[in-house]
N, C-alpha and C positions, 0 to 999 in steps of 0.2 A: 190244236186250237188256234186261232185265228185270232191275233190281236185285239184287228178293230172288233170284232161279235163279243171279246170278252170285256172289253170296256163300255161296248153297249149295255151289255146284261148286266153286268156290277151298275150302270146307272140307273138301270131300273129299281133295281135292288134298292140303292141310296136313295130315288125317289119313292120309298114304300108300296112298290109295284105298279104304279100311276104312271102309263107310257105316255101320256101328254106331256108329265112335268120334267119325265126324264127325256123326250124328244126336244122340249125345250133348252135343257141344261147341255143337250150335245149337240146344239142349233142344228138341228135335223129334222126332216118332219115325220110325224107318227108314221106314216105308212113305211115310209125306209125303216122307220127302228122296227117295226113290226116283222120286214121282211129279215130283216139281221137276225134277229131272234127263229125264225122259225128255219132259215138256210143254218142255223146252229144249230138249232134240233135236229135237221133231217141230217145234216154230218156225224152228228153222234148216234145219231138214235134212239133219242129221249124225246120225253118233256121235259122240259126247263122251267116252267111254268104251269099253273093251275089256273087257269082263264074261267072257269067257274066260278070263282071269285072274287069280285071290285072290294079292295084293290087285287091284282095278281098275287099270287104267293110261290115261293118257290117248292118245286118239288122233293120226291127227297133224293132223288139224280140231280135234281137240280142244287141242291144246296151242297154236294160232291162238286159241282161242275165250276162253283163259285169258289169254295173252298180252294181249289184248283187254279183259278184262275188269280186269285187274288195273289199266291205264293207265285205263280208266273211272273204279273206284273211286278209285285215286289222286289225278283230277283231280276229283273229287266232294269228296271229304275236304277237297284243300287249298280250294275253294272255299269250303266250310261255314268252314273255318277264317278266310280273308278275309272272311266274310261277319259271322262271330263278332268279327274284330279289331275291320272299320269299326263295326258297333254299340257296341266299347265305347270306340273312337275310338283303335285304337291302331294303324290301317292305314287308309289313305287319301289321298285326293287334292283338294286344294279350289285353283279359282283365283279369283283376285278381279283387277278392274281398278279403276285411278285414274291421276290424269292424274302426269307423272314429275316435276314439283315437289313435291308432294304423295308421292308415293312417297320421294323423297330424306329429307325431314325423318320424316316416320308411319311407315314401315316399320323404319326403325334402333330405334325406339322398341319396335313392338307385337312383333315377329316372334320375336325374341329370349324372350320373355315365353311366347308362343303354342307356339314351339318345345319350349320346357323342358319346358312340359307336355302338348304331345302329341307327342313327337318320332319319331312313325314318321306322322306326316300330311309329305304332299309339298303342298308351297305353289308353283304358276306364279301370275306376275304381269303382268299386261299392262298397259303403258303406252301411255297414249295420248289422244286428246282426247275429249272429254267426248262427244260424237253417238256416234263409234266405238266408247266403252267403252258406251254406250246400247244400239247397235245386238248388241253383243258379250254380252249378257247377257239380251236379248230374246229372243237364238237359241241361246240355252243353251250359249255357246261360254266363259262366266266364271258362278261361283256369286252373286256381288255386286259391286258398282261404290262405291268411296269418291268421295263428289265433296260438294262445297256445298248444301247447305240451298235449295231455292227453283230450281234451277238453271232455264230456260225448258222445259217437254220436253211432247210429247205421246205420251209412251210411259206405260203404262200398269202403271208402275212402283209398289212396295210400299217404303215407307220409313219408314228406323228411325233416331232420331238417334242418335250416337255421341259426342260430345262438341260443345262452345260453344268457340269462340275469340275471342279478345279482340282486334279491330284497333287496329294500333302504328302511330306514325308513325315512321319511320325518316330519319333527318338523319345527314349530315356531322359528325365527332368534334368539329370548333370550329365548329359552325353555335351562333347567339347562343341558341338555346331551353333546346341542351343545360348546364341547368343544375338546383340542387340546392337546395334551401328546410331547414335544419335545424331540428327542433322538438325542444329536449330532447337524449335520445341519439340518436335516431332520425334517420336522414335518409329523406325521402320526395322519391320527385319529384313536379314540379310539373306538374300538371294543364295542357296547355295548349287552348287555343280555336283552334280550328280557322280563326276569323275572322284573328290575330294572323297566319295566314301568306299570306295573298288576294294577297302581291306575290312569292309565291313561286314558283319554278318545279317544276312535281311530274312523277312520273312514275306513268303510270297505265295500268289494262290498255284491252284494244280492246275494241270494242261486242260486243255479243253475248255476251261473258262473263257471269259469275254477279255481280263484283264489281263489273263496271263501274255495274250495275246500284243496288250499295250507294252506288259514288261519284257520283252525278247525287243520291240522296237527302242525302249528308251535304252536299255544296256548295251544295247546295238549301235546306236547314237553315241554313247558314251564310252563305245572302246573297249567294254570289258565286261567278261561272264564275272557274276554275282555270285557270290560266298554264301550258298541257301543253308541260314540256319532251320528253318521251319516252311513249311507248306500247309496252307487248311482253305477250304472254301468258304471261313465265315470269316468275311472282313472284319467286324467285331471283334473277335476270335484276335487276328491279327492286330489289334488297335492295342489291346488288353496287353496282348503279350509285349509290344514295342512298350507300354507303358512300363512292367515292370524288368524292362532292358535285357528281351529273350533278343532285342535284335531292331531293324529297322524297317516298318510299312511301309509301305506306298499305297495310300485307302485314298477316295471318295472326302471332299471334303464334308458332305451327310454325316458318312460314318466319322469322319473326325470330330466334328463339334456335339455330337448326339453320344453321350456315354457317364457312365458311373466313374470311369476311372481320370484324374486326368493328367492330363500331358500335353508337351509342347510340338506345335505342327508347324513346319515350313514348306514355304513355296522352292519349288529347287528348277534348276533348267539340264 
């Protein structure tokens, strides 16, 4: 079917079969709307019309062809109309992947934000590990992946940095570090060296992570293999445990201040 012939003939229609008043309402003149009408007849091959009778009336192909035509136009419209939303971002759909530590603490943050100001976008979220959300966005199954700066990958990925974090060492509430230097009114904490804890037992992620990768360069820097009490992939996981003194993190400042448990975090060099 042919747009413009079905908007012709639905004006016919709307003008009670009177092809003056609907020539007029489509600033067209009777003979073009006459000819629209019958180049839609001979396409179909039908009548559309009962021309035996002032006014016209539709046939009963022809009241199919209207029928038809009106669910066309309809479904045309509200397209244009979705098509007009997503451009001014006030309809649509975006998913993004990151790994579900990362989602616990960044999403309570951003969403909420994102939301207010475009709240007719639908957000899916897929959780999962870092290859998977690689693999998920390579084949246009997620619009983008939050993950680490540097992560190992041979995917042929476009990246944008989002924000810098600050890594905390996280201890036990009476572990002897956690302490306070006063200057003035000001309390700062005290900076501590990574060297002062070499007899300490930590807990740290598995090979093949992004940060494991950070921890080989800082104990590298500080002169000495680390005393691994614990190993797990959920920074969380790791936060929880330093809180009830399996040991000592090195998290995300995110995952430090985003948790049920709490505990004290320092900057260290």
């Amino acid at each position: 079917m042919e747009i413009r012939q079905m908007r012709y003939i639905l004006a016919v229609v709307e003008n009670g079969g009177i092809l003056s008043n609907a020539a007029r309402a489509l600033y067209i003149s009777q003979p073009s709307l006459s000819q629209a009408i019958q180049r839609a007849e001979a396409s179909w091959g039908i009548k559309i019309f009962d021309r035996s009778t002032i006014p016209m009336r539709l046939t009963q192909a022809g009241q199919s062809y209207v029928e038809a035509a009106r669910a066309i136009l309809d479904t045309q419209q509200q397209l244009r109309r979705k098509i007009e939303d997503m451009s001014d971002l006030k309809r649509g759909y975006v998913a993004i992947g990151l790994s579900q530590v990362r989602g616990t603490f960044l999403l309570p943050r951003i969403l909420p934000v994102f939301r207010e100001r475009y709240p007719g976008i639908e957000v899916d979220v897929q959780e999962n590990a870092i290859p998977v959300l690689e693999d998920l966005v390579m084949k246009g199954k997620v619009d983008l992946i939050i993950i680490n700066e540097g992560y190992p990958t041979d995917k042929p990925l476009v990246w944008e940095p989002l924000q810098e974090e600050e890594l905390l060492l996280a201890l036990r509430p009476d572990h002897p570090f956690v302490e306070k230097i006063v200057h003035g009114s000001e309390e700062q904490t005290r900076l501590i060296d990574l060297v002062e804890l070499k007899e300490e037992p930590f807990i740290l992620t598995r090979p093949g992570q992004r940060l494991y990768a950070v921890y080989e360069a800082l104990f590298a820097d500080a002169g000495f293999v680390p005393n691994v009490a614990m190993r797990t992939v959920n920074m969380q996981t790791a936060r929880n445990m330093a809180a009830v003194g399996y040991g000592i993190a090195i998290i995300p400042e995110g995952v430090a201040n985003f948790s049920e448990k709490e505990l004290p975090v320092r900057p260290f060099s």
